[in-house]
Every structure is written in C-alpha cells, then in structure tokens.
C-alpha positions in Angstrom: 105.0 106.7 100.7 103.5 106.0 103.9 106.8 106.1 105.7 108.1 109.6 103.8 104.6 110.9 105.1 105.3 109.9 108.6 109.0 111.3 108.4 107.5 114.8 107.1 104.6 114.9 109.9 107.4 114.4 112.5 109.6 117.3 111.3 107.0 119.8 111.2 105.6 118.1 114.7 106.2 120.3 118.0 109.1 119.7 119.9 109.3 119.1 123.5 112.2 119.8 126.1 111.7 119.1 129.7 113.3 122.0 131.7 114.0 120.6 135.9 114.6 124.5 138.0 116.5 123.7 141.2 115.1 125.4 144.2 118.5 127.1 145.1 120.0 130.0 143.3 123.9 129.8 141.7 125.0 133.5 142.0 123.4 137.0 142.5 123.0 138.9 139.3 124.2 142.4 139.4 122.0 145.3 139.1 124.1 146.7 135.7 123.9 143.7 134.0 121.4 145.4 131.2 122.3 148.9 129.7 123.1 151.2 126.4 126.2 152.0 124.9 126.1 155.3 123.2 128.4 157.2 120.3 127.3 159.6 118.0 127.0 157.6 114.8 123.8 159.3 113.2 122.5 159.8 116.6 123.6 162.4 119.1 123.8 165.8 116.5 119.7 165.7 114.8 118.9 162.8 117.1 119.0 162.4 121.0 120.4 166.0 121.1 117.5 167.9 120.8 118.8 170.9 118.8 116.9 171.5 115.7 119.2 173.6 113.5 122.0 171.7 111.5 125.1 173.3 111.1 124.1 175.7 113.8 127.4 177.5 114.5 129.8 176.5 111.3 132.1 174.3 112.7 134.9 173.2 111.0 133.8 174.2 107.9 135.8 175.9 105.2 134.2 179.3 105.0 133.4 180.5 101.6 132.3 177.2 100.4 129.1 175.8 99.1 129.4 172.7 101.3 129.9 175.8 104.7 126.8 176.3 103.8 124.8 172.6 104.6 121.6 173.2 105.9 121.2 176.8 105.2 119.3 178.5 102.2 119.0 181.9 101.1 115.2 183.3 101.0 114.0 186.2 98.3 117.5 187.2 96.9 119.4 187.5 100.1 122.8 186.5 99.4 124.3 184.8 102.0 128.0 183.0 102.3 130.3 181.3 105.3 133.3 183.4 106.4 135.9 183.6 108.8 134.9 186.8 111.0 137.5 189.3 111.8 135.7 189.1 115.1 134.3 185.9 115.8 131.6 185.4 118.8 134.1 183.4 120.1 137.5 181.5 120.1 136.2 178.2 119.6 133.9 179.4 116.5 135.7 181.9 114.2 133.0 181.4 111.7 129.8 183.9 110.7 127.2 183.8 108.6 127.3 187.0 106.4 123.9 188.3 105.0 123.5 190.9 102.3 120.1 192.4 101.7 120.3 193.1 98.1 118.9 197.0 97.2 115.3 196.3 95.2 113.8 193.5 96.8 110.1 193.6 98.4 108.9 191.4 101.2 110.4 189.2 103.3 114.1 188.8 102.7 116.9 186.6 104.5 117.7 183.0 104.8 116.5 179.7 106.5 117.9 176.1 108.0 116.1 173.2 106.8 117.2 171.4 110.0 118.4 167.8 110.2 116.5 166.3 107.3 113.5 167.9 108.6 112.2 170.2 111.4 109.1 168.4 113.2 106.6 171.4 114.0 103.5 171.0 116.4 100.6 173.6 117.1 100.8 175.0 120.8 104.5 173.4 121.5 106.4 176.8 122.4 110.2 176.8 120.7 113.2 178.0 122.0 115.4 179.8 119.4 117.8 182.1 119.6 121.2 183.7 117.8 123.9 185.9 117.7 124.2 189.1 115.4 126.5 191.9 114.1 126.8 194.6 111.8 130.5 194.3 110.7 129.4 198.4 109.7 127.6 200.7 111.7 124.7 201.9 110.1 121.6 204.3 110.5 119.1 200.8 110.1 116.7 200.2 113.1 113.9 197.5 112.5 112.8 194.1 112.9 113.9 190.6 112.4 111.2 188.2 112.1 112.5 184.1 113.1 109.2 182.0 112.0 108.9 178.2 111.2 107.6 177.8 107.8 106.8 174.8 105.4 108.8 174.8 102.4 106.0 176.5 100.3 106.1 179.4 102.6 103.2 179.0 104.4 104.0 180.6 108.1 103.5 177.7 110.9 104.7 180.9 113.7 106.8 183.9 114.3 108.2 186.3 116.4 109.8 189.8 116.2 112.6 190.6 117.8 114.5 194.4 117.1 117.5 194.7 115.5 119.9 197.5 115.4 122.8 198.5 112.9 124.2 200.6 115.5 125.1 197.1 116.8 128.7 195.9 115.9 129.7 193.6 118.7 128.4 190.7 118.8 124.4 190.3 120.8 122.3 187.7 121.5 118.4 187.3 121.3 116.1 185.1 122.3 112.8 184.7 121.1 109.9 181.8 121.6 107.5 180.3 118.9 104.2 179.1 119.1 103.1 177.9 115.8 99.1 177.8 115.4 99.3 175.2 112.3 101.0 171.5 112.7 101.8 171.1 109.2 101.1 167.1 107.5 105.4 167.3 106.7 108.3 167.3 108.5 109.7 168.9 105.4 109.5 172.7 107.3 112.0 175.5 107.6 113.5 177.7 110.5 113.2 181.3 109.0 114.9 184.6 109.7 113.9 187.8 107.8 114.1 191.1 107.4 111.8 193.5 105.4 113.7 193.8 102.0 112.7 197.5 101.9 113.3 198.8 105.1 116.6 196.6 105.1 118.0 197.1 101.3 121.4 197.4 101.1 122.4 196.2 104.9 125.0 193.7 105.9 124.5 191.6 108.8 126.4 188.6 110.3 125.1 185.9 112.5 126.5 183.3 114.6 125.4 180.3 116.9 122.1 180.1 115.9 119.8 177.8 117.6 116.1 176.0 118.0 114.9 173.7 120.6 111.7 172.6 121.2 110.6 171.5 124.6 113.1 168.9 126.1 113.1 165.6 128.4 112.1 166.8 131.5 112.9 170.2 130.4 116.6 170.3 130.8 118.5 173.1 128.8 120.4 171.9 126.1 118.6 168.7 126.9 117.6 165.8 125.3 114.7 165.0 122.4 111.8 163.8 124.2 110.7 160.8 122.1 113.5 159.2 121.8 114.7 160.0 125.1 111.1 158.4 126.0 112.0 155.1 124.4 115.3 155.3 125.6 113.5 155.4 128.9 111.0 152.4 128.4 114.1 150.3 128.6 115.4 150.8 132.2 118.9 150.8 131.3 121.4 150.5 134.4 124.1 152.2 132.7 125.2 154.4 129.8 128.4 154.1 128.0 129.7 157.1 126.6 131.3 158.9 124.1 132.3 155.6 122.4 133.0 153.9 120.7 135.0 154.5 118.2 133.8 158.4 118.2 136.2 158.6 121.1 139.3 158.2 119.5 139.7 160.8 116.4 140.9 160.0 112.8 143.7 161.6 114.4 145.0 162.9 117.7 144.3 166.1 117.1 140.5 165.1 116.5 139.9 163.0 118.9 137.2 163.6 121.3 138.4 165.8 124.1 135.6 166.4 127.8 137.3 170.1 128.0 136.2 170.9 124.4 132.6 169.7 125.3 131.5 171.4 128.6 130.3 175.4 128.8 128.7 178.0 127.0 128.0 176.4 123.3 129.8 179.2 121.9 133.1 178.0 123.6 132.7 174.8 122.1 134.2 174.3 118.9 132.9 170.9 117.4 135.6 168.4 115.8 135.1 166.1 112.6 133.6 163.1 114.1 134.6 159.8 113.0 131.6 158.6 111.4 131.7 161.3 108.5 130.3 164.3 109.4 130.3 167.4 112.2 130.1 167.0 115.7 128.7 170.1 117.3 130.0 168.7 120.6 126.3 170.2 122.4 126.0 167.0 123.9 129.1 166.9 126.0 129.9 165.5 129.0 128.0 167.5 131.4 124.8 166.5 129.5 126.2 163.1 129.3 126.2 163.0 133.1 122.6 164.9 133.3 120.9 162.6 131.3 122.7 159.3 133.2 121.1 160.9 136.4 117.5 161.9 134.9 117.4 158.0 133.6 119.0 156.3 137.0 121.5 155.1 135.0 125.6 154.7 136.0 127.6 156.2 133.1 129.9 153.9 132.0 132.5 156.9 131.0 135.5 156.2 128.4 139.0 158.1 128.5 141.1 158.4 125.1 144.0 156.2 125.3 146.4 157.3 123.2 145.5 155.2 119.8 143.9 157.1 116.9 142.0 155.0 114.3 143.8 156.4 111.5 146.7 154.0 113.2 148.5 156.7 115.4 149.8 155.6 118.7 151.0 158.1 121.0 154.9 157.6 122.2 155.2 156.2 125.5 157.3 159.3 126.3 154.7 161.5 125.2 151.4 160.3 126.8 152.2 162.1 130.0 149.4 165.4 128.6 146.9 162.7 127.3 147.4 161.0 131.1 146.5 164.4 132.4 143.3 165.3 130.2 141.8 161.7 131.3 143.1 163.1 135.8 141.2 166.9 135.0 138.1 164.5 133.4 137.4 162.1 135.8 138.4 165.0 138.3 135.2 166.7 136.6 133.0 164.0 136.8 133.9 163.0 140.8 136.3 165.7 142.1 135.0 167.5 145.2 134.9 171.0 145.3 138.0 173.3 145.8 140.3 170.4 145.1 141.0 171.0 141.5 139.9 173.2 138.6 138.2 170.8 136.6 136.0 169.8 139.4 135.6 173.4 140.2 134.2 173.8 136.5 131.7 171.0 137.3 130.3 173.3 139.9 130.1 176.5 138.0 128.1 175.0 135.9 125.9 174.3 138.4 126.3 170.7 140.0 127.9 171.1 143.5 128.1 167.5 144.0 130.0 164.8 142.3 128.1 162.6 139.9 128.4 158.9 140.5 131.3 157.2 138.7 132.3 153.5 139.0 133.4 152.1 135.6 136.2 154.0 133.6 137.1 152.6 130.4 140.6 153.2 129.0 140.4 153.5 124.8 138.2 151.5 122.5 139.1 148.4 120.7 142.8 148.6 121.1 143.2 145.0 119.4 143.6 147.2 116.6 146.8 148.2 118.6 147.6 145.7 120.7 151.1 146.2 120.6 151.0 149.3 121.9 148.3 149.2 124.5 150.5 147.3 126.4 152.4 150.4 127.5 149.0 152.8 127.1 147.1 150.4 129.4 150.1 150.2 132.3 150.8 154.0 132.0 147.2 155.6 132.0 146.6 152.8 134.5 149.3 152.5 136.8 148.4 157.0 137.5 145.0 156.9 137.3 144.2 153.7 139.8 146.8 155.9 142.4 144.6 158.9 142.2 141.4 157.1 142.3 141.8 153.9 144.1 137.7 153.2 144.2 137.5 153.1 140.3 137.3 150.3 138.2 139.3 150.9 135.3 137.9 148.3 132.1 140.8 146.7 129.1 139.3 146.9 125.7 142.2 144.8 124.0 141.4 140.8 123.6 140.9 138.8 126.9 144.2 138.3 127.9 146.0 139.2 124.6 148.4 140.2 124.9 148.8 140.0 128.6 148.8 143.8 130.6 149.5 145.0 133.7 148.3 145.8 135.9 146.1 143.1 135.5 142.4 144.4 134.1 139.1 143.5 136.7 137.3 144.4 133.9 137.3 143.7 129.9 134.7 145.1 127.3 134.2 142.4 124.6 132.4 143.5 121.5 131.2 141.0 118.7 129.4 141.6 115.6 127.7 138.2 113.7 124.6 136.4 112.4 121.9 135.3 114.1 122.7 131.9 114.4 126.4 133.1 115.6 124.4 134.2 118.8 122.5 131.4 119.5 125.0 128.6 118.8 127.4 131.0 120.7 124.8 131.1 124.3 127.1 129.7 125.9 130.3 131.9 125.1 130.9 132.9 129.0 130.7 129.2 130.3 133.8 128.3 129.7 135.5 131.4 131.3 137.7 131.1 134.2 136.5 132.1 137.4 138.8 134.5 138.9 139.3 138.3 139.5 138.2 139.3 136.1 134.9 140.0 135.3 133.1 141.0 131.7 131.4 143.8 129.6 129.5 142.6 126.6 130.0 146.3 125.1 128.4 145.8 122.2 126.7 143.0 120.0 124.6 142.7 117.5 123.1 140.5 114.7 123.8 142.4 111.7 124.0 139.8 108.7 122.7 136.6 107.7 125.6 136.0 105.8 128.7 134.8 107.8 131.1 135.0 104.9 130.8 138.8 104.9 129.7 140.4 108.1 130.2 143.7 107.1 128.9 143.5 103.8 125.9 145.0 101.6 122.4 144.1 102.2 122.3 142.9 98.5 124.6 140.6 100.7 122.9 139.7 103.9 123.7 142.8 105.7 120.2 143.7 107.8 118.9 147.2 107.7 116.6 146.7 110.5 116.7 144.0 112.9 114.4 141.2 112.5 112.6 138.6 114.4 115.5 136.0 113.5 118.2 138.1 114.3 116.6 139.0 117.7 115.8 135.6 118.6 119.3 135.1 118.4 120.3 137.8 119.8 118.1 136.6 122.7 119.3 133.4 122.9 123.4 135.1 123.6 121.5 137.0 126.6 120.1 133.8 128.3 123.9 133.0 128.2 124.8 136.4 129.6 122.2 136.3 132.0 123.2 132.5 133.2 126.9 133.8 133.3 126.2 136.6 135.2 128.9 136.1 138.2 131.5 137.5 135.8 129.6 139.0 133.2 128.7 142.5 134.6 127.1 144.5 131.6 126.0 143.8 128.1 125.1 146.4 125.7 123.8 146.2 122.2 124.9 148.5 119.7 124.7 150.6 118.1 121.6 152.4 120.3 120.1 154.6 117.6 120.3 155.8 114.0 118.3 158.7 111.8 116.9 156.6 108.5 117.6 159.5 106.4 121.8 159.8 107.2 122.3 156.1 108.3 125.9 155.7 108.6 125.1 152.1 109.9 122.8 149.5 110.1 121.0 147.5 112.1 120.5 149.8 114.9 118.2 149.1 118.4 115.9 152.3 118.1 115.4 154.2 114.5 114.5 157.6 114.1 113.8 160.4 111.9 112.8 164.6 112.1 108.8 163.4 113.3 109.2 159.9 114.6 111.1 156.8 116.5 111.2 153.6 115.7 111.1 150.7 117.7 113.3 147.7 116.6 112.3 144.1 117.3 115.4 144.4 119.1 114.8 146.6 121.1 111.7 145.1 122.8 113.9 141.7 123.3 116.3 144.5 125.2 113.9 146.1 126.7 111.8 142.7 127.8 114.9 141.4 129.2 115.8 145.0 131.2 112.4 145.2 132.6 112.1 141.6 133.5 115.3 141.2 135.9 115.5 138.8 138.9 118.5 139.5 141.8 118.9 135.7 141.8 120.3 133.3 138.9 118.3 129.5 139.5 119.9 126.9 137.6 118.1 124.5 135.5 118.2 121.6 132.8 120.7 123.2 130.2 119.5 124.2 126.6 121.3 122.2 123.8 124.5 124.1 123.3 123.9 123.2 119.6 120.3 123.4 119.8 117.2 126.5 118.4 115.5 126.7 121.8 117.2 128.5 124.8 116.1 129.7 128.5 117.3 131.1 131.8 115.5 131.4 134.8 115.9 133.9 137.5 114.4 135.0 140.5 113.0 138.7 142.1 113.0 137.8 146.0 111.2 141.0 146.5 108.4 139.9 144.6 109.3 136.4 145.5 108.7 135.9 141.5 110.2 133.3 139.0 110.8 134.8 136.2 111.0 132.5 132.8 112.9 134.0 129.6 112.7 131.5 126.4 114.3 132.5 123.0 113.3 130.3 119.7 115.0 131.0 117.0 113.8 128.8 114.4 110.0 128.6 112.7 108.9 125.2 114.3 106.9 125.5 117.5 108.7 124.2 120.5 107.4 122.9 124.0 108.9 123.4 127.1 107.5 121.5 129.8 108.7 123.0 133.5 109.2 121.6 136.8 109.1 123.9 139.5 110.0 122.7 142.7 109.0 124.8 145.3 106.3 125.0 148.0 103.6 127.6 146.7 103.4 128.2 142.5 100.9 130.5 141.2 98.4 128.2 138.8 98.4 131.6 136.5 101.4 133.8 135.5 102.1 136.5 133.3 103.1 135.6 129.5 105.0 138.8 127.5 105.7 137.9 124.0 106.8 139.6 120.8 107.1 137.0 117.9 106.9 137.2 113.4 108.6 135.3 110.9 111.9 135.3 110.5 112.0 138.6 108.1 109.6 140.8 110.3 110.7 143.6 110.8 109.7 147.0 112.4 110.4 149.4 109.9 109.4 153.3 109.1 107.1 151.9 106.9 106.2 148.7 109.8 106.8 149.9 112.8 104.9 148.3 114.8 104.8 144.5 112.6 105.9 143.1 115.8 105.3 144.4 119.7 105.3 142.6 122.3 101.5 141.4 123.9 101.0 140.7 127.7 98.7 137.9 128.5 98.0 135.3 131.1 99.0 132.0 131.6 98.5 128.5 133.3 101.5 127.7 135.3 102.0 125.4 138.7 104.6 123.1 139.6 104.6 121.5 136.3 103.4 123.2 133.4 103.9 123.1 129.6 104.5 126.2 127.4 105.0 126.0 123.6 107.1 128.6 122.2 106.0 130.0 119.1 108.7 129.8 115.9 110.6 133.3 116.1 109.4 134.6 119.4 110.8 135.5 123.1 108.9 135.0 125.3 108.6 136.2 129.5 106.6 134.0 131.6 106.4 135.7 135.3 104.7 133.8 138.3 104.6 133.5 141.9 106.6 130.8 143.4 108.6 130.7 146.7 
C-alpha cells in the first residue's frame, strides 16, 4: 500500500526539465512570421464589413420569391415583393424592391430590415444610411419618407425625414444620418422606412441599394466594424491573406470570386453566391481589402483564382489564357503605376495614386484537390505572371512537392486541421524539412476536434465549438515549432479568423462575434501573445521532448536587448522549467504574461472572458525556475544581453 501511495504522489508530483539557452542566435526570424488569413465564411457580409442591412441590394436572388425577400419585412399593411426592374439602378443589380401603399391605412406604413441577426443601436452614435428610389409611375404625390431605427415593438430609437417625390421616375439617391436618443437593452432592433399611409395611399414606389453604417474603423467609407476590427488590431498581425480560401474559387467558374466585380460604386457590384452558403454582397472587395492591410500595417497576402472550381471544374489548359489575364489586370490594380494599364488606372480613380505594397501572390487554394491539373495551372499562370512581375513571390498551394511543378515554387502554403495533441506531438513538423530554396506558409491551422477518428465531425463527436484551453495549448506548442523553424517557415495563420454565433457555418473560429459583441477566443490570446511578443533573433536551447506535454522556444528583441521565453503545457500536471541563461547582465525580475483554465475552458458568448491572459512579474537571473501551470502559455520577458 505504501508503495502504490508513493507511485500515485509521484504522478501527480511536479515535473522538472532543465532548459541550457546558448548565447548565439541560429537564424533571424522574419517580420511576417505571425498574421491572419481571411475568407468570408460568416464573417466579411454582417461581420468585419460594417454594413448593417442584410440583403441590402438583392443580389442573386430570384425576384418574386419569399426567400428575395431575407431580411426585409413589411410594416402596417404595406405590401412589398422582389422584382426584376425594367430599369434597374444598375447593370450589376437588376433587382428592386417594389412597395405598395395599400388605400385605407393610417399611420406609418412601409417596410423594415431586421439586419444581420440584429442591428446594434447606441444613443449619440450618428448612422449613415442611405437608398435609391423610383416611382415606376409618375404621380401627383409630394411628401416625406421617414428612415428610423426602431426596436421590434416599435418603439422609435431615431429618425430622419428626407422628401420624396412621385414626379421622380429615374432612379435618386438620399442620404440621411441618425442619431438615436435611446440605446435599447436588445440587439433585436429594425432599420425602418415609412411613409404616412394617408398622405401616401395608393402609391407605388421602388427602392434599390439600400444601406446603413454606423461609424467605421478609423472612419473609412465602406469601412470596417470597429470592434472587431479593434480586436483584429490587438493582434499585430504582419500580413493579411485574402479572399481565401476556399471563397476564392466558386462552386463553379462562373462564381468564382472575380477583383473586377468587387472594386467601385456598390451599385456596380453585383455580389455572387459565395461558397459557404449564402450571398456575398462583394462590399468588401479588393480595394477595401488593400485599405484595411494599410490602416493595420499589415502586407496582404493576395490570392489569384487558378483555374480549379470546387465543384471539381478545371479549366482547359487551352482555355486559361482570359483567367491568366484577370489575375495580370489584378495584380496590375494592386501595384501597377499610373498610366501603364487600365486596371491600375482604376486604382487611382478611386482615389489611391500610389501602388499598395505587394509581395506574396498566391496562385489557387488547395489544389491537392486537383493536383493533376495544377501541374499545368501552376506552370502557365506562373511561367506569365513571374515575366511581368519579376519582384513577386508567387506561393504553390498543392502538397510539398507533389506532384513536382515548375517552375519550381519559393513558397508553399500548408494548411492542416487536427486535435490538440496532433499539434503538440507534431512541434516539430518543420524540423525535418530540407534546407533549400523553398520556404513555408502555415496558411491555416487549427485544433478543431478532440476526436482524431473524425476531424470533421459533430460536436456530439468531439468537434469544438469554441476553442479551449487544451486545444490552444496545443496549438501553442505547433508555434514554438514554427517559431524554432523559422528560416523556412515564413508565415503561419490560424484559421478560420472570425465567425457570427448566430449563422456559424464553421467552428472553432479565433475571434466570435455577433450584432452587439466580439468574442475573444482562448485562441486568439495564444495568437495574439505570440504576435505581440516577437524577437528578430531565434536562440537555440535544450530541445522539448518531441513526444513530450511541455514545449518552448526562446528568441531574442536586440532592440530591447530582451529574451523573450514562450512555454506551452498542454497537459493538467504542473511542470518546472528550470533556465540557464548564459549571458553577462540578466534582469533578477521579468515580465510573466499568462492565460491558463482546464482543459474545457472556454471563452464563450456566455464566458467570454473564463480565460484572459494576466501580466505579472517575475524572478528571473541566470538560472531561474518557472513552473508552468497545467493548460497555460505562458511569456516570460527579461533583460539579458
């Protein structure tokens, strides 16, 4: 008995590892090592994108159906319907919403948008709406149309007036701002436009592109949500990847995502059925893309269709030569210099002279799915593209070497989905890569199940709806590896970046969000720890247990001539680390940042904040012990040179 007690005390007993740093750095780490990959997957359209209205403009919608109609709602005995408009506001959005004012109503009469699961309203925040409106019939009819944000019992949160005219049968646009005086307990509010049911009995109006922002990340038009683009902030991410993902590619050719169909006037931008389900309204295009890369610092990380559809199509080698073309005119908007081509010369009329910064061009997304065929996809869009823009780094999303392309890729994206202990037995993925020309993109990676028999399963079967300490842990313990193996691994993105909780199309998913808040994932603080936290140096040390539950890196900020300590354990049992430092002058305190739970916390809607990370100090010198708490990640930062 004595014996089984002795066996038990040294199970649950603290571990100790003794980590030796040497005093001279392997490699430089590069300054995009930590970013965000972006597609809209529940997340651009009601999410980033900080237009409030869903359905704002009809797109792709079969008019005179119920389901045309998502988002909107008749108010007091209007009757309202989608159709196709003899003449549309536009080529790119034949569709109207027609409004009858039936004879015999009193009051206010019209219809409403209950926005993307909600429309968050605040007292004193002024908001930007605006439409387009018609009489398909001249009429005698002169009055006003009030646009207010209600709740859904009616009660008015503001309005505005603007005139209306039935002498009006081409199409006009107003503008009108509101300032509610109320901030209502529910997101469950309405965007409102009425007419008096009087005055307007009997009158027919259309309406088109109808909009509502409220103020925007450092107030760009058509900008960004500020909240999330806040937390999106808090990261420092060094690069954005955009549009995807596997939004890029299009069920089909004809719906893939196309830059030309996503730049200009909103109205000239028709939307396309996105791949994840629903509508894209396509308002955050490229230009805004670019916008936001620059209002964040960031380097957009910028993908070009590649001729592979996910409903299996690959284009003909013989006929890729227009789908070549669209990728020249959109890198040619992106870094084009004025005068030297139209799609550059678009760039500028919409108002940015100079060329954004460019670097990293990816070509397609996941084309293991079609391997076969990216062979001759890679070498033609390629082989053109690399002529015309020598300076570009152009990055293979097949398998490493498999099958074998050329010209031969600098650059791969690797993407891997898998349990938390998939990650941390898997730290040391990049270690055994060859050192060569090539170098790597972790484009996205995530723990998503704790069930490695069915990754992609239920969450009756393992599948995580949020992330949680474990999976974190683990996925901290992969980015010690990254960070270690950072002479060839150039970027590493988890995905996806963000999700609305009330249309999830996936889960888990780094930041959460819905119509009045943003959640913050135990994920994301181990993202945004390690992104906030970088050195310029990699300095070897003792090597975790490839097989092992506790991992580290060490790196170093020679500005700040700081050695910076991340440790990752991902089991429940406290570990400790005992480090020796060999150089000169050590700080005898240090910063400690850690964020640590069980294995099942979780930051939830209903959580969020069941684990954050806490800042404290810490003893430290040229040998000093730390013990790792179960399920944390931990940042120790001291002085030492």
């Amino acid at each position: 008995m004595k014996s089984l007690i002795f066996l038990l005390g040294l199970l649950g007993a603290t571990r100790a590892v003794t980590v030796s740093v040497s005093a001279t750095a392997s490699h430089p780490i590069p300054t995009t090592l930590w970013g965000q990959m972006f597609e809209d997957i529940s997340s651009g359209d009601g999410g980033l994108y900080a237009e409030l209205l869903q359905n704002r403009a009809f797109q792709q919608v079969t008019p005179g159906t119920s389901a045309a109609l998502n988002a909107w709602q008749a108010v007091n005995g209007a009757t309202i319907s989608v159709i196709a408009e003899s003449v549309p506001v536009s080529s790119a959005l034949p569709n109207a919403l027609h409004v009858v004012i039936p004879n015999g109503r009193t009051g206010p009469v019209g219809f409403a948008n209950t926005g993307y699961f909600g429309i968050k309203v605040t007292a004193s925040t002024t908001y930007s709406a605006s439409f387009f409106y018609r009489f398909p019939t001249a009429s005698s009819f002169r009055g006003t149309a009030t646009v207010s944000l209600q709740t859904s019992s009616g009660q008015i949160l503001g309005s505005s007036t603007v005139s209306i005219s039935g002498a009006q049968t081409s199409w006009q646009q107003l503008s009108v701002q509101i300032t509610p005086t109320i901030t209502p307990s529910s997101t469950g509010n309405l965007f409102v436009i009425t007419l008096d049911g009087s005055a307007a009995a009997g009158q027919t109006i259309n309406f088109a592109m109808l909009s509502l922002f409220p103020p925007t990340f450092k107030d760009r038009p058509n900008g960004m949500r500020i909240d999330i683009a806040e937390a999106l902030s808090e990261m420092r991410p060094s690069f954005f990847r955009f549009p995807g993902g596997n939004n890029l590619e299009g069920q089909t050719v004809a719906t893939r995502w196309q830059w030309n169909a996503t730049v200009g006037p909103l109205v000239e931008r028709p939307g396309r059925v996105g791949d994840w389900g629903y509508i894209n309204t396509d308002g955050l295009g490229l230009f805004e893309y670019l916008t936001w890369c620059e209002d964040l610092n960031m380097i957009p990380i910028m993908a070009v269709w590649a001729g592979f559809a996910l409903g299996g199509t690959s284009v003909a080698e013989a006929d890729l030569q227009p789908f070549i073309q669209q990728a020249i005119d959109q890198i040619n908007f992106v870094i084009g210099a004025q005068g030297t081509s139209e799609a550059a010369d678009l760039r500028v009329s919409l108002g940015h002279p100079e060329p954004f910064a460019l670097t990293f061009v990816e070509v397609g997304n996941e084309d293991f799915f079609a391997a076969n065929t990216y062979v001759y996809r890679w070498h033609d869009f390629v082989d053109t593209l690399q002529a015309q823009f020598p300076d570009l780094h152009f990055i293979a999303t097949s398998d490493t070497s498999n099958p074998i392309l050329s010209p031969n890729p600098t650059e791969y994206d690797i993407h891997v989905y898998q349990t938390p202990s998939w990650f941390a037995q898997n730290s040391f993925f990049y270690d055994g890569f060859e050192r060569n020309v090539t170098r790597y993109f972790e484009g996205e990676y995530a723990a998503i199940s704790t069930n490695p028999d069915d990754i992609f399963g239920t969450p009756a079967d393992g599948r995580l709806t949020f992330p949680t300490m474990q999976s974190s842990t683990g996925e901290a313990a992969f980015m010690t590896g990254l960070e270690r193996n950072s002479d060839i691994v150039f970027a590493a993105s988890y995905a996806p970046l963000l999700n609305h909780v009330a249309n999830s199309q996936w889960t888990p998913n780094l930041v959460s969000f819905d119509s009045g808040a943003v959640y913050r994932s135990t994920s994301f603080y181990v993202q945004m720890l390690f992104s906030q936290n970088r050195g310029d140096e990699y300095i070897p040390s003792t090597l975790p247990n490839r097989t092992g539950t506790i991992f580290w890196s060490v790196v170093r900020n020679t500005t700040a001539q700081s050695i910076i300590i991340k440790v990752s354990n991902t089991i429940a049992t406290e570990t400790s680390l005992t480090f020796n430092l060999p150089f000169t002058t050590v700080a005898t305190t240090g910063t400690l940042q850690i964020i640590q739970g069980s294995a099942t916390t979780s930051n939830t809607p209903t959580t969020p904040n069941a684990a954050v990370p806490v800042t404290s100090s810490i003893g430290t010198g040229k040998t000093f012990t730390y013990n790792a708490p179960g399920f944390s990640f931990s940042v120790i930062t001291l002085v030492a040179h």
